[in-house]
N, C-alpha and C positions, 0 to 999 in steps of 0.2 A: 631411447628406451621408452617404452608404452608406459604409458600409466593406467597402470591395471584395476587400480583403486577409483579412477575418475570414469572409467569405462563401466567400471560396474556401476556408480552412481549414477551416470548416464543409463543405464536399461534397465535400472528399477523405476525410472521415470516414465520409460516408454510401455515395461511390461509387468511387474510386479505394484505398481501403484497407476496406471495406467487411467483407471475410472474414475479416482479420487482426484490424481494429480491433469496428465495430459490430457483428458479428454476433455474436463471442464476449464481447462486453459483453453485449449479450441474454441470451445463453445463463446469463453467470452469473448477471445481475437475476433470473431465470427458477425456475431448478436450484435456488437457494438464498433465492430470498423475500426479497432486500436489501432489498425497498421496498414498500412497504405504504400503502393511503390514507389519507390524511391527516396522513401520517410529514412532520417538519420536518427536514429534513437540513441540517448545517454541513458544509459539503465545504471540506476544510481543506486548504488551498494551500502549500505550503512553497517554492516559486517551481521549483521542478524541472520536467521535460517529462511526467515521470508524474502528479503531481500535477495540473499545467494539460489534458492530455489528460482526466484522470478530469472536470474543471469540464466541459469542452465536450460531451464523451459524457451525461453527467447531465441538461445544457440542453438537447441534441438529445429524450431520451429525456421531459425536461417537456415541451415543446412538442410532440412529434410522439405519446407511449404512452396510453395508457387510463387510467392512474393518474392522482390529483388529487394532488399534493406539492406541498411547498414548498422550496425553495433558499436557505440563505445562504451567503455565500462567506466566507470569513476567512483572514487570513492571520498568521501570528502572529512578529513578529521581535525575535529572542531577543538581541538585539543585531550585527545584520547592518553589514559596513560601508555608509557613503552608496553607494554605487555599486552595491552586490548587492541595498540596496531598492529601491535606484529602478530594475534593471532587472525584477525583480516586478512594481513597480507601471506601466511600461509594457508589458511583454506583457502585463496584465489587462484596460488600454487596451484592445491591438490586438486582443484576443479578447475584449473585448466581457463581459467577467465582472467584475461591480460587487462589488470586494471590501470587504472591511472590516477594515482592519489594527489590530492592537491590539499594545502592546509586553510583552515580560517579561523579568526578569533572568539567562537560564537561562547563557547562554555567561558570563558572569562569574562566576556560581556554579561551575560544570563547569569554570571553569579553574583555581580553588583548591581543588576538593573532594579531588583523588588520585582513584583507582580506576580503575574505566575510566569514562573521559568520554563515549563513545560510548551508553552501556549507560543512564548518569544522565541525558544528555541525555534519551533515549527516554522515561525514564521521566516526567519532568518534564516534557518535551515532552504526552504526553497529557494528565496532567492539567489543565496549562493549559489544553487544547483543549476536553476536556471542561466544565469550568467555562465557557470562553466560549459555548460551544453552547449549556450550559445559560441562562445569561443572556438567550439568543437566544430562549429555547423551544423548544428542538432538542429532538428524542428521541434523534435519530442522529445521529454522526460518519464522516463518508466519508474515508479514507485512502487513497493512490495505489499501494500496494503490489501489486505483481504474478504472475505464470506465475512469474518467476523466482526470486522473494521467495521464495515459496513452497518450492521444490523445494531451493531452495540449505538454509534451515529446518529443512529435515525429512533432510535428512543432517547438520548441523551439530548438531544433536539427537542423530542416532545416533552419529555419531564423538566428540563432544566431551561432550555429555550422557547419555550412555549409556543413553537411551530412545528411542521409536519416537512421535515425535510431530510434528503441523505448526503452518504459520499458519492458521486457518481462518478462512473466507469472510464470517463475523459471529461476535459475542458478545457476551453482556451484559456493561456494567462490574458489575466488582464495589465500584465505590471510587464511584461515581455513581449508584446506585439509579433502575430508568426509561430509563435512558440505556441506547443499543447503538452497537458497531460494525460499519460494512459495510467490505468491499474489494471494490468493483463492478471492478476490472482484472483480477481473481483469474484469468482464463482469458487476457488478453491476456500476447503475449511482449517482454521487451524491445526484442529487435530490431524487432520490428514499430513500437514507442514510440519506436525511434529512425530507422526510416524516416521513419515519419508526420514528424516533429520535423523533416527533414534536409531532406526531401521538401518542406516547404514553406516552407523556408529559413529557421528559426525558434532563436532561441540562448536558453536558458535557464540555469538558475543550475544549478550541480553540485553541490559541497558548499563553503559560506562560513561552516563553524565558525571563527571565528578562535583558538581551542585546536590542530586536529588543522592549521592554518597556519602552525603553531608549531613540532610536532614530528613532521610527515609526514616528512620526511625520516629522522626517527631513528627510526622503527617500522615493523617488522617489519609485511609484508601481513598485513590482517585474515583472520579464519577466514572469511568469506563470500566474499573474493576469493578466498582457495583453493578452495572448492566452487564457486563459476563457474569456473576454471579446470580442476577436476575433471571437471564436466559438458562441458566442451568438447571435454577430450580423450576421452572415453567417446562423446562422439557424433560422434568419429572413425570408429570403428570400429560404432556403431549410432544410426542418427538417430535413432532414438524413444526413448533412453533417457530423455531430462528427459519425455515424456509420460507414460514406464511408471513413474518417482517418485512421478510426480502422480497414475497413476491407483491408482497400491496403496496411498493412502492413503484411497482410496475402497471398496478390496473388500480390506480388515484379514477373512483367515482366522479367526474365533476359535477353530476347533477346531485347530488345529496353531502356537501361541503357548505360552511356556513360563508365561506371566503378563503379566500386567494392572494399572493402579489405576482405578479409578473412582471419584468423589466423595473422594477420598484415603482409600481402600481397597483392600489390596493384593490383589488374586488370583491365585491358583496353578491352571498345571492338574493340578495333582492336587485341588484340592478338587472331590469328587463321582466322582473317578475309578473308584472302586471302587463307585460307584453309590449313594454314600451322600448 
């Protein structure tokens, strides 16, 4: 029996969100060389609308692009309650994406460790991932991070870490040798992720840390709610600023930069100044 419901969600990807969603997916697979033939991709599901939108963009682009790839889908729960897997594993149903869930200890760890919980999830969260892909014979891991990811990033870098740096579009692991990461959403905007999402009357999981369910209430807004906030109010007064974020991390002047590291080396511009 068809599923009537996923086919429609399927061609408001291709036609009624086409500009927002498919095309600037394109654009990044394209700009940035995410994919490659004969690449094994683990497109890693964490049950959110960014993630599930990156699964069905990915499936459009096997079936419909030029490229030969391969797809796995996985999902990994760090210890989610019953009610936040199982709503994962029915929107995988309704969308048609045959995932493959494997369990780990991360939230029970993250709730006794101290520090910031947020920060060790992440970190422990890849790894797993990575390890599962590789099991799979993945080369690559697809992540759902986004336009917004990015921008909010690369000011949170400058204000809090006091360098000029972003999330970028792929990278090799360093801790996996062989293995890369892609972010095929890298040009799409969240809004757009939450039309599509809204628009096709679709509920997805938000965040089911059961840690930060514990003490959301007693913490102070994260630094990335404040730089969405940031950007919000800035593009009060000029709608293109989150573009013009995004694109100056594209055209970095290097002759008027006071310094540099590359490879973890630092550079000054006085070295050679005097033409030595």
């Amino acid at each position: 029996m068809e599923n009537t419901k996923c086919k429609q969600i399927e061609r408001s990807i291709i036609k009624r969100y086409r500009k927002e969603l498919w095309s600037r997916f394109v654009q990044a697979v394209k700009e940035y060389q995410l994919i490659q033939e004969g690449d094994r991709i683990a497109v890693c599901i964490s049950g959110g609308k960014d993630s599930f939108l990156m699964a069905k963009l990915l499936q459009e682009i096997q079936r419909h692009g030029k490229l030969n790839f391969q797809l796995k889908f996985i999902v990994m729960d760090p210890g989610y309650r019953a009610e936040n897997r199982q709503l994962i594993l029915s929107n995988a149903e309704l969308l048609e994406i045959p995932v493959e869930l494997f369990e780990s200890p991360i939230f029970e760890v993250v709730s006794v460790a101290g520090g910031s919980p947020c920060y060790l999830c992440a970190r422990m969260r890849r790894g797993y991932l990575y390890e599962k892909a590789k099991a799979l014979n993945c080369n690559k891991i697809a992540l759902g991070h986004h336009f917004d990811d990015v921008i909010e990033t690369t000011l949170l870098s400058m204000f809090y870490g006091a360098e000029i740096k972003t999330m970028l579009p792929k990278l090799k692991s360093t801790s996996h040798p062989g293995m890369e990461l892609i972010r095929p959403l890298y040009k799409i905007h969240e809004d757009d992720v939450i039309r599509w999402a809204n628009g096709n009357e679709l509920t997805f999981l938000h965040c089911a840390c059961r840690f930060t369910e514990r003490v959301a209430n007693k913490e102070e807004e994260s630094k990335r709610k404040e730089m969405k906030a940031l950007v919000k109010q800035l593009k009060a007064t000029y709608d293109r600023i989150d573009d013009n974020i995004f694109r100056s991390m594209h055209n970095v002047n290097m002759n008027s930069i006071l310094g540099y590291k590359k490879d973890g080396k630092v550079h000054s511009f006085l070295d050679g100044y005097d033409g030595e």
